[in-house]
C-alpha positions as CSV (number, residue, x, y, z in Angstrom):
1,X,0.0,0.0,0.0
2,X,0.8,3.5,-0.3
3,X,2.7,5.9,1.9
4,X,0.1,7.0,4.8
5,X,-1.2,11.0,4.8
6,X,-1.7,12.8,8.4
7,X,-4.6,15.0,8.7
8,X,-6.4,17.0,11.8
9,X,-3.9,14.7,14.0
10,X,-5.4,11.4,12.2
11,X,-3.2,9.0,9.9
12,X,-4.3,8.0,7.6
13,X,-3.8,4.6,4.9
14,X,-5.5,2.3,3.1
15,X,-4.9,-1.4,2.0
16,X,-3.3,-3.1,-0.9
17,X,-3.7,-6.8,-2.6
18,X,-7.0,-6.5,-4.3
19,X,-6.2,-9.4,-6.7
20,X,-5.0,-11.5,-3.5
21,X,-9.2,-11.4,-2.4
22,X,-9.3,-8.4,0.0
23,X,-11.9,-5.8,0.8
24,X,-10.9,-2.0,0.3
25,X,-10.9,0.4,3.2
26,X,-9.5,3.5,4.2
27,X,-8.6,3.9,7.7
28,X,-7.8,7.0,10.3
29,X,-5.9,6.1,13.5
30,X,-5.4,9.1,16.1
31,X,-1.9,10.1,15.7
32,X,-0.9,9.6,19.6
33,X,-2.6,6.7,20.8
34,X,-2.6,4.8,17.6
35,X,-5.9,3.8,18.2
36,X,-8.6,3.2,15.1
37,X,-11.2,6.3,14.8
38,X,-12.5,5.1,11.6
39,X,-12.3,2.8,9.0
40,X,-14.4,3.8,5.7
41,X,-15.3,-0.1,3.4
42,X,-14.9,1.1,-0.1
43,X,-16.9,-2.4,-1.2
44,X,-20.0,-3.9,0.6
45,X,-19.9,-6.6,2.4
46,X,-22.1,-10.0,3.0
47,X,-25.6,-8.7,1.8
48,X,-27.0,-10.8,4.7
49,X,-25.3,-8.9,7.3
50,X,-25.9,-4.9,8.6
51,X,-23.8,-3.3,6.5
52,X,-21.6,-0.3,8.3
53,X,-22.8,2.7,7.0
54,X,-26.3,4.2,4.5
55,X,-23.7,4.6,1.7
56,X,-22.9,0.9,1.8
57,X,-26.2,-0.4,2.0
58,X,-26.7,2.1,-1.1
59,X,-23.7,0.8,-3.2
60,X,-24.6,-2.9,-2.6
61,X,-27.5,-2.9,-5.2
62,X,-24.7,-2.0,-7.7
63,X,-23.4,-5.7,-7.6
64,X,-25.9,-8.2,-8.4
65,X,-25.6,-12.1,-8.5
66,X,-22.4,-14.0,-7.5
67,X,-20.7,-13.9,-4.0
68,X,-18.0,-11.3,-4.5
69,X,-17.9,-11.0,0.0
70,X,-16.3,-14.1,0.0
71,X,-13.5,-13.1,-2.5
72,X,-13.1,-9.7,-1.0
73,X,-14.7,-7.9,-3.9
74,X,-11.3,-5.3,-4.0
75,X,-11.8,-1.6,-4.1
76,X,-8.3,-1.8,-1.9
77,X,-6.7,2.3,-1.3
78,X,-3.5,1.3,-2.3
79,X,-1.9,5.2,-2.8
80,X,-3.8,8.4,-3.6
81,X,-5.1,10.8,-1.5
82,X,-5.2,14.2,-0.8
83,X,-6.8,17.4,1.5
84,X,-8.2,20.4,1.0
85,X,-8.3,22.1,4.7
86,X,-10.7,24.8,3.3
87,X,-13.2,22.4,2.2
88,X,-12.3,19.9,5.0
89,X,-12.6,17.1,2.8
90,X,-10.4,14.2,2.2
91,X,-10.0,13.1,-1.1
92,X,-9.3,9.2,-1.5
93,X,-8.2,7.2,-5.0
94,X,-10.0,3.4,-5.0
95,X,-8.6,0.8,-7.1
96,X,-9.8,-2.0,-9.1
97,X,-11.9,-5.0,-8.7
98,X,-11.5,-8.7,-6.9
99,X,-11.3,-10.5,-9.6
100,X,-10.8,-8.5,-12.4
101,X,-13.5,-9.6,-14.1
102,X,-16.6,-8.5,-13.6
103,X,-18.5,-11.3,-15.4
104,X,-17.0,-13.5,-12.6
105,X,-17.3,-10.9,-9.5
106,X,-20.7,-9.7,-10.3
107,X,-22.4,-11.4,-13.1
108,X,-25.6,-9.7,-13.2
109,X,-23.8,-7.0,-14.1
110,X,-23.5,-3.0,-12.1
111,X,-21.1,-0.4,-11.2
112,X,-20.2,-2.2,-8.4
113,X,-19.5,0.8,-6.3
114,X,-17.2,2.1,-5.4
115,X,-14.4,0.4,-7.4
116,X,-12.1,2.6,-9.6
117,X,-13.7,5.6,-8.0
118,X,-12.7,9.2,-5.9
119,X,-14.5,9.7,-2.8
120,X,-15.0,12.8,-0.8
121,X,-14.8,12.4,2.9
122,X,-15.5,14.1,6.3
123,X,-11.4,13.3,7.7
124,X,-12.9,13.8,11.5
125,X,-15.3,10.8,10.9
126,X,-15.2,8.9,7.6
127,X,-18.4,9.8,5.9
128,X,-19.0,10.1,2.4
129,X,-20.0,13.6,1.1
130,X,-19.8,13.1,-3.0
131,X,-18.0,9.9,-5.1
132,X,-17.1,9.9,-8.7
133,X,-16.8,6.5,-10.7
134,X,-14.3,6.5,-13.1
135,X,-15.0,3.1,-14.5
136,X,-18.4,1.9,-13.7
137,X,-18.0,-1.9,-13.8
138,X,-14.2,-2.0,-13.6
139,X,-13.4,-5.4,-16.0
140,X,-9.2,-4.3,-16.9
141,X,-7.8,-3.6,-13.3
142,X,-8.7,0.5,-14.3
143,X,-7.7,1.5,-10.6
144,X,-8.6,5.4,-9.5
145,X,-5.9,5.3,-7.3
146,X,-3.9,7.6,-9.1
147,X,-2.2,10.5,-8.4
148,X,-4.6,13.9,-7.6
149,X,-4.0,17.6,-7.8
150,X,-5.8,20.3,-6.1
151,X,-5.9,23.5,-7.9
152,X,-8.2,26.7,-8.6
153,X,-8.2,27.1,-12.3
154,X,-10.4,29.3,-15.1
155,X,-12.7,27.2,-16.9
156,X,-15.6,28.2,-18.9
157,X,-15.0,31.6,-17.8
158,X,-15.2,30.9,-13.6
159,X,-12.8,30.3,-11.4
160,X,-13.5,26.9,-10.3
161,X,-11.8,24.9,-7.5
162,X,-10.9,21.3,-9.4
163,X,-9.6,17.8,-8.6
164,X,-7.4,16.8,-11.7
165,X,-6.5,12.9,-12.4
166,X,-5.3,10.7,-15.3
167,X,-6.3,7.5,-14.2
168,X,-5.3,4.1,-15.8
169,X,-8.4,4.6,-18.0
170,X,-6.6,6.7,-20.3
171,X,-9.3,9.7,-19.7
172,X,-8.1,12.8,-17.9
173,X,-10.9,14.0,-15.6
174,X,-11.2,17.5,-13.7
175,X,-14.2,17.9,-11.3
176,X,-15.2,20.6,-8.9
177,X,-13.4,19.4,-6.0
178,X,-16.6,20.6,-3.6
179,X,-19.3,18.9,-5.5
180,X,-17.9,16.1,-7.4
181,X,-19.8,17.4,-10.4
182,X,-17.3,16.2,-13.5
183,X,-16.2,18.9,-15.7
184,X,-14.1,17.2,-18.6
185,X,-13.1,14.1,-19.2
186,X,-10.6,13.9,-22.6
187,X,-8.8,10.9,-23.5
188,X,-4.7,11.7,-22.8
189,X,-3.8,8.3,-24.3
190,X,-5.1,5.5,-26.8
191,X,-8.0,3.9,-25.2
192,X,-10.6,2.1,-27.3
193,X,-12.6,0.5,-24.8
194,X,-14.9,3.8,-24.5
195,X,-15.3,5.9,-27.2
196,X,-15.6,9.3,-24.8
197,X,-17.5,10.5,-21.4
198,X,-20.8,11.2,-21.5
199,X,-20.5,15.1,-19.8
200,X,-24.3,14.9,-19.1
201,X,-24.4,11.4,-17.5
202,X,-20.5,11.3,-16.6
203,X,-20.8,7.8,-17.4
204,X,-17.9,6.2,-20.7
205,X,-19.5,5.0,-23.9
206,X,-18.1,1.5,-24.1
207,X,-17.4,0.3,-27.4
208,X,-17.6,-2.8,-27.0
209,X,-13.7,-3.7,-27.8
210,X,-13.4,-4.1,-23.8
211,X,-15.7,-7.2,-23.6
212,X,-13.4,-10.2,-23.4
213,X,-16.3,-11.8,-21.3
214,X,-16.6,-14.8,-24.9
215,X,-13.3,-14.3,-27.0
216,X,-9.7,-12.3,-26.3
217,X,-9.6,-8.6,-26.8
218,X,-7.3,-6.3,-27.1
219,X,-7.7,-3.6,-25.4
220,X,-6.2,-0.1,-24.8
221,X,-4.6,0.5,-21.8
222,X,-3.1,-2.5,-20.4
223,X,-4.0,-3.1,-17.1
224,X,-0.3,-0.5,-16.1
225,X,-2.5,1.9,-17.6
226,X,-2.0,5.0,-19.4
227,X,-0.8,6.6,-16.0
228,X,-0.1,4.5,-12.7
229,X,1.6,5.5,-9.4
230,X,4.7,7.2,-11.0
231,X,3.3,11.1,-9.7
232,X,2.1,13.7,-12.3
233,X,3.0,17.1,-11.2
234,X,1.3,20.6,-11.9
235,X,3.2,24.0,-12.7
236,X,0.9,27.2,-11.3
237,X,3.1,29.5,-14.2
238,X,2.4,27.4,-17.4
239,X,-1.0,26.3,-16.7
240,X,0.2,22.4,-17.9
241,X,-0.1,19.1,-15.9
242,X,3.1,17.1,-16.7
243,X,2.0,13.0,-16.9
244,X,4.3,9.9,-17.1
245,X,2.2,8.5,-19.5
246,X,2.3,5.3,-20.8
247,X,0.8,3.0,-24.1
248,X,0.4,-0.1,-24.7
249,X,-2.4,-3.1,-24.4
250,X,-3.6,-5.6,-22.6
251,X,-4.5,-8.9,-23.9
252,X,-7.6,-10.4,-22.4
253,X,-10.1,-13.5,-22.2
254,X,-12.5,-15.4,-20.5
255,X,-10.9,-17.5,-17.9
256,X,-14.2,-20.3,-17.6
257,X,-12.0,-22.4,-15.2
258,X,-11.4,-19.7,-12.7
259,X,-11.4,-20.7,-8.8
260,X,-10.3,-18.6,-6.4
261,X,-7.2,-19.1,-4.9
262,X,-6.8,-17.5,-1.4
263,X,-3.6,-15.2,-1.2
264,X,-3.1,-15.7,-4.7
265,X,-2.7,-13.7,-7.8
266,X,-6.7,-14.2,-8.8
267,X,-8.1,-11.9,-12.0
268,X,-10.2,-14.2,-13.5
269,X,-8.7,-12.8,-17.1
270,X,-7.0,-15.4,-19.2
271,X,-4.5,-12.5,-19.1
272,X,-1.2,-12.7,-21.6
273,X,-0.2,-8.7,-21.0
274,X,1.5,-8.6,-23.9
275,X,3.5,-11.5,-23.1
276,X,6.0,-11.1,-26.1
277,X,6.3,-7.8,-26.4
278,X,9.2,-6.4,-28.0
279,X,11.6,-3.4,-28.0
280,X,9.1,-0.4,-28.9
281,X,6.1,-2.0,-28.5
282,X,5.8,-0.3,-25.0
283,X,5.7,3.0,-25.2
284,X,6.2,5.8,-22.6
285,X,5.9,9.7,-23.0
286,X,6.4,12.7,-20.8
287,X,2.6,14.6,-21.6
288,X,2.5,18.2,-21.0
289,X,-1.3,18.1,-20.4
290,X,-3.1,21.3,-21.2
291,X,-6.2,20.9,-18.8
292,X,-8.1,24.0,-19.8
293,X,-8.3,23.2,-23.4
294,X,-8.4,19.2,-23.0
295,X,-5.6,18.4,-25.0
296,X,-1.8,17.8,-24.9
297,X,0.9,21.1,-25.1
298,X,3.8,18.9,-25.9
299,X,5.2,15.2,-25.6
300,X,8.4,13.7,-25.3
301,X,8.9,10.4,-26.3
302,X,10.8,7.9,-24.1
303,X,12.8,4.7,-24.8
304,X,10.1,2.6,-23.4
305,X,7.5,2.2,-21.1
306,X,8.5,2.3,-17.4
307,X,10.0,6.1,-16.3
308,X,9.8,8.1,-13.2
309,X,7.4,10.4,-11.8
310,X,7.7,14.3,-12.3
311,X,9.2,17.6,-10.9
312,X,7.8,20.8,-12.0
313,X,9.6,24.0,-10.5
314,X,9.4,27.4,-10.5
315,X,12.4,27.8,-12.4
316,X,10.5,26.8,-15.8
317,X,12.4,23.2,-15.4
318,X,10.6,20.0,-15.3
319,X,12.7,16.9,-13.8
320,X,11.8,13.3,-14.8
321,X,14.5,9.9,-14.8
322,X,13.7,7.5,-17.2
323,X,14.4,3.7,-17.3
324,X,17.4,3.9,-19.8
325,X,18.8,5.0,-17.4
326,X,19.2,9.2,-17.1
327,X,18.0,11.5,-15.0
328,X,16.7,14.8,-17.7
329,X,15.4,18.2,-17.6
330,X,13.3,19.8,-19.6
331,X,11.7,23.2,-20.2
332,X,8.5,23.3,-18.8
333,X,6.9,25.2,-21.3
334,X,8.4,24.0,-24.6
335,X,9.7,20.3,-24.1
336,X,13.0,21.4,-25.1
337,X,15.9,18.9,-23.1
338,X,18.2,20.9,-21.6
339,X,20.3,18.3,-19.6
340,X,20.6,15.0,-18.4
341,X,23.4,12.6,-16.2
342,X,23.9,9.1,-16.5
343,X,22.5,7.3,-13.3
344,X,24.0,3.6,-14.7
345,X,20.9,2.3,-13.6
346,X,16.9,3.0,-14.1
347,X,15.5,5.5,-12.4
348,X,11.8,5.1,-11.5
349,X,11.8,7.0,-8.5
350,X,10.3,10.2,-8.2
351,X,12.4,13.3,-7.3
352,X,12.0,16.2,-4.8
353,X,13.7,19.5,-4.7
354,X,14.9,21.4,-1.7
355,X,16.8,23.5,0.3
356,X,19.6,24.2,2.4
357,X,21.7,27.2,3.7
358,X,20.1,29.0,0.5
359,X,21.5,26.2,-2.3
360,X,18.3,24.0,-4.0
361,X,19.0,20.6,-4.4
362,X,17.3,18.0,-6.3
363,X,17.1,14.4,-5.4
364,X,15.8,11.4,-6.5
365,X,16.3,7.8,-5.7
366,X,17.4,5.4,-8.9
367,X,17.0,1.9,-9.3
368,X,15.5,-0.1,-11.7
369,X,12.5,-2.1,-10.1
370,X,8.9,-2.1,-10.2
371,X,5.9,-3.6,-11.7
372,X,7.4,-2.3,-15.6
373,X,10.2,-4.6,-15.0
374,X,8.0,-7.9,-15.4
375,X,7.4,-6.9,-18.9
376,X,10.1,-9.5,-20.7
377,X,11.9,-8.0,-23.8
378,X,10.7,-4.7,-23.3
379,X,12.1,-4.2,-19.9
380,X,14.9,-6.1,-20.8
381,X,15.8,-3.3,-23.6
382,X,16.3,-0.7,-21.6
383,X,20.2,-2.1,-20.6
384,X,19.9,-1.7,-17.2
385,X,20.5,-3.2,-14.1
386,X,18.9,-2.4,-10.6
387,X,21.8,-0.2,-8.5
388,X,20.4,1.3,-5.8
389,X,21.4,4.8,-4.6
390,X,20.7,8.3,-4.0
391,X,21.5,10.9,-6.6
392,X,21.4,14.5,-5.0
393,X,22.0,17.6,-7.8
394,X,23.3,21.4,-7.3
395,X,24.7,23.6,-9.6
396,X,28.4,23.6,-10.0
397,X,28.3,20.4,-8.6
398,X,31.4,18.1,-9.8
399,X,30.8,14.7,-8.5
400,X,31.3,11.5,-10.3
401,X,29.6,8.3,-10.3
402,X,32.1,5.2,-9.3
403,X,33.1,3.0,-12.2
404,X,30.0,0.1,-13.6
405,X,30.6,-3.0,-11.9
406,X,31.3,-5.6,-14.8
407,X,28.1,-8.1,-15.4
408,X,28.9,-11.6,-14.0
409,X,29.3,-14.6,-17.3
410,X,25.8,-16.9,-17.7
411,X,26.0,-20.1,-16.7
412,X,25.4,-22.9,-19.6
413,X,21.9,-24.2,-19.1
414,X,21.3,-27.4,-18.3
415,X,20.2,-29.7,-21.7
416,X,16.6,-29.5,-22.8
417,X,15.4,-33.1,-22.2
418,X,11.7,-32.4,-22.2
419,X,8.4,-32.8,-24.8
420,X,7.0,-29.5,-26.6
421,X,3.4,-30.5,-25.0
422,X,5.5,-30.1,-21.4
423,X,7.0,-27.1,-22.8
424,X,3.0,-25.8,-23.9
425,X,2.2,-26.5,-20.7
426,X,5.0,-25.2,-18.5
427,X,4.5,-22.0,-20.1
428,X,0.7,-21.3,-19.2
429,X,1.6,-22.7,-15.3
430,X,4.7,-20.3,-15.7
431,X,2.5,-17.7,-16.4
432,X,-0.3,-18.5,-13.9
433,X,2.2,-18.2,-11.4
434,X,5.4,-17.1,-12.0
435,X,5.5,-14.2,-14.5
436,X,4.3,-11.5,-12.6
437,X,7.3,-11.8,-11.0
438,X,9.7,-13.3,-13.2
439,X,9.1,-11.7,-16.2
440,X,6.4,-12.6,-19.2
441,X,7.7,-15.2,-21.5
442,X,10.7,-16.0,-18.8
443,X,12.4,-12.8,-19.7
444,X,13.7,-11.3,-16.3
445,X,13.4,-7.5,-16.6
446,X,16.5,-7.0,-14.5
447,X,15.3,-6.7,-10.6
448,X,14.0,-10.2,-10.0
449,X,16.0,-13.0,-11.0
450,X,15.8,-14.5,-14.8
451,X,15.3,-17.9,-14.3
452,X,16.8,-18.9,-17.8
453,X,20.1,-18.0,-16.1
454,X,20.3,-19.8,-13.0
455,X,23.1,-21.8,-11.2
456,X,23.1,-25.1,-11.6
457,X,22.2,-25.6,-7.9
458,X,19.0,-24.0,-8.9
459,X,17.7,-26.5,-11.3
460,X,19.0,-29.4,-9.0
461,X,16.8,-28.4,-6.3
462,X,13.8,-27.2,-8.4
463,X,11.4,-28.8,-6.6
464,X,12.8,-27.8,-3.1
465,X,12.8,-24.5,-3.8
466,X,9.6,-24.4,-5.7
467,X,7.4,-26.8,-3.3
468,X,9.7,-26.9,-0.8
469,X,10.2,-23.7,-0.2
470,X,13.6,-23.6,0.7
471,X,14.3,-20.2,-0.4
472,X,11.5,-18.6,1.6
473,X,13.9,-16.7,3.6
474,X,15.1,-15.2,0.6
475,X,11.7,-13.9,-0.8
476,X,10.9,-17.6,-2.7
477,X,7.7,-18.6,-0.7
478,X,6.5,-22.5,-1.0
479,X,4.1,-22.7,-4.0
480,X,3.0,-26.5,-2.4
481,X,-0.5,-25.7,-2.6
482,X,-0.7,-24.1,-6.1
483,X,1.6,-26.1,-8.1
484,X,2.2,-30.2,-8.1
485,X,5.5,-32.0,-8.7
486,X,4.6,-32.7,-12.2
487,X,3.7,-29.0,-12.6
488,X,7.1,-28.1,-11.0
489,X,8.7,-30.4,-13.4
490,X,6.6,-28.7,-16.4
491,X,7.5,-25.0,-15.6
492,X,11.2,-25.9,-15.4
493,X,11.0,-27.6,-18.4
494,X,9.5,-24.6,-20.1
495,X,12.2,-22.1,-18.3
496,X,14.9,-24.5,-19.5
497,X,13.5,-24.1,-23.3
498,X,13.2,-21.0,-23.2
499,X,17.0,-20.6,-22.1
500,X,18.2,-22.5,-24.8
501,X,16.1,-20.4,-26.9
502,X,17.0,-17.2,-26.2
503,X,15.0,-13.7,-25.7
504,X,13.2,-14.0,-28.4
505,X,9.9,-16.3,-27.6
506,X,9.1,-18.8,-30.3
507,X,11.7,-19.2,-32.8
508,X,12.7,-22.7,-31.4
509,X,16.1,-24.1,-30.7
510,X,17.8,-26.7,-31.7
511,X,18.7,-29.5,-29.8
């Protein structure tokens, strides 16, 4: 979950894991004793028991059919949130659905509030005053749980105080941050499931190209979204909101053998997220969002997909690292790079500026790491390996990074010994549960280890490690319960074809 916010001597956080079968909440604890003041359910509960508050009861007949309670139903607060002290209301980002798919969690259909939505509360007790839905029905993980801004800005020829967000959706939405009335909602990236937002309803026109509930789709976003935790930033003196964007689809379809799995990774999406992807197929793009006027200023394109959240200052600068590995600068009202500096690793992080004794600094923590790194090839392509370290800036600054640490030889895989029906079949187990963390098509991105290139210890002890859970100290928890031996010996046999095989998925090897 998300870093917690303190408000009116309350702190404030919410809960992650909605794909692991958890309910969403936000909760306050008083800030001395620690003790609970409130805890807000952003899902209903059992329909057979009192639910906690009016607005619950009320949301409930959104979800009909199926028995989401038991699977947690999601709606978790893993990050957003922000305060307006004049208003006195808390504003809090809800994620996405438990499962994903909605023909699963609620088949008879609804909003099922209040997934992927922004809710206005009272911080001194937890009620709701106003929520907006960005995605009624969330079906493609479409969290709301993105970054907000607060600002008073001139539209339609009143000053109007606005909540600003770019969602995963791929909409940008202001509303008036007092009413929850929405106020634009334009489309900042591709995104063909909905055609645009009904202003009058401030409900999306589906298209249709989203329902994967009978065949695969492809649909725009991926479930990363156009936008996801990296932090957008807002500069008062060009009037632009500067997004990490990002573009790319999802692959998705009916999963008819779902069952939940407690603790597990459960979307009930026969998901493939671009499982092959390639150099350049994932794109990423600093957006210099004009919000007034609904439409992009500028863009700069990245090498890929996975970059760092952005700096806007009041010295016309905007900061931003990106994954290949630089920390850059641009001008905040043109685009124009002005400078950059080699971080030998990814930077992802999200930098701050500051002072001391009168000199600003700008900092930012590199690292390559993250949920972009589980994306195979395109991950892979950025050339970088995860160092962790701080990188402070000044002007007139001198120092020097110390000299790359040479990259260790493979070892030779062990020989490939196995069927092509194992191999079929180790690669959908692989990627029921293990490419979310090893990479997609056994392509580590460079944080989490690439299982094509393990020791030879490794492979010897598959099944200790993988049943066994030998390496649980180590982060490597027992999969006993998920995966048989003869599934554990179909998974290595795919990891050991795809070794032999290279980075590139499917062009066979030779034995």
């Amino acid at each position: 979950t998300g870093a917690p916010r303190v408000v009116k001597g309350k702190v404030l956080i919410g809960n992650g894991g909605a794909e692991l079968g958890v309910r969403g909440y936000v909760s306050a604890y008083d800030a001395k004793t620690g003790e609970l003041a409130w805890r807000f359910y952003t899902v209903p509960g059992d329909p057979s028991q009192p639910f906690e508050n009016p607005e619950l009861e009320a949301a409930a007949k959104t979800w009909s059919g199926g028995e989401w309670w038991k699977i947690g139903g999601g709606g978790t607060v893993w990050d957003s949130m922000a305060y307006d002290p004049e208003l006195d209301l808390l504003y809090v980002g809800v994620g996405n659905g438990s499962p994903w798919s909605r023909h699963h969690r609620s088949p008879g259909g609804g909003d099922n509030l209040f997934l992927s939505s922004i809710l206005a509360l009272r911080p001194d007790t937890g009620r709701l005053v106003w929520h907006y839905q960005t995605t009624p029905g969330d079906n493609w993980d479409y969290t709301a749980t993105q970054h907000m801004i607060l600002a008073d800005l001139e539209l339609f020829g009143e000053s109007r105080k606005v909540l600003m967000q770019a969602p995963k959706n791929g909409f940008f939405y202001i509303l008036d941050r007092a009413t929850g009335e929405l106020l634009s909602a334009d489309k900042y990236v591709l995104a063909n499931w909905a055609s645009h937002v009904d202003l009058s309803t401030g409900r999306p026109v589906e298209t249709g190209a989203g329902d994967y509930s009978t065949e695969n789709k492809i649909v725009y976003p991926s479930p990363a979204g156009g936008h996801n935790w990296p932090p957008m930033s807002y500069s008062p003196q060009t009037g632009l909101v500067y997004i990490p964007a990002m573009e790319f689809p999802g692959l998705y379809g009916p999963e008819d053998d779902f069952v939940y799995r407690p603790g597990f990774w459960n979307t009930a999406s026969a998901l493939h997220l671009t499982r092959d992807a390639a150099p350049g197929d994932l794109k990423g793009r600093l957006i210099a969002w004009d919000p007034v006027r609904g439409k992009a200023r500028w863009k700069v394109e990245h090498w890929g997909h996975w970059n760092s959240g952005l700096l806007s200052t009041a010295g016309n600068l905007v900061f931003q690292g990106t994954g290949d590995g630089f920390f850059r600068a641009f001008r905040a009202d043109t685009g124009e790079e002005l400078w950059n500096a080699p971080a030998q690793t990814g930077v992802v992080g999200s930098p701050v500026t500051y002072l001391v004794d009168g000199q600003q600094y700008v900092s930012v923590l590199a690292g390559w790491g993250g949920v972009g790194t589980i994306y195979g090839r395109a991950a892979k392509a950025a050339g970088v390996t995860h160092v962790g370290r701080l990188l402070t800036f000044k002007v007139g600054a001198t120092g020097t990074l110390p000299p790359k640490t040479a990259e260790a030889e493979l070892p030779t895989p062990p020989a490939f010994e196995g069927t092509m029906e194992d191999v079929a079949a180790g690669e959908d187990l692989f990627h029921r549960n293990c490419g979310t963390c090893h990479g997609f098509a056994a392509v580590g991105g460079g944080m989490i280890p690439d299982l094509r290139h393990s020791q030879p210890e490794i492979f010897d002890n598959w099944q200790e490690i993988v049943r066994g859970g030998m390496l649980k100290d180590r982060g490597m928890a027992s999969f006993d319960k998920w995966v048989s031996a003869e599934e554990a010996e179909k998974i290595k046999t795919y990891v050991i074809y795809r070794a032999h095989e290279g980075d590139v998925p499917g062009v066979g090897i030779k034995k």
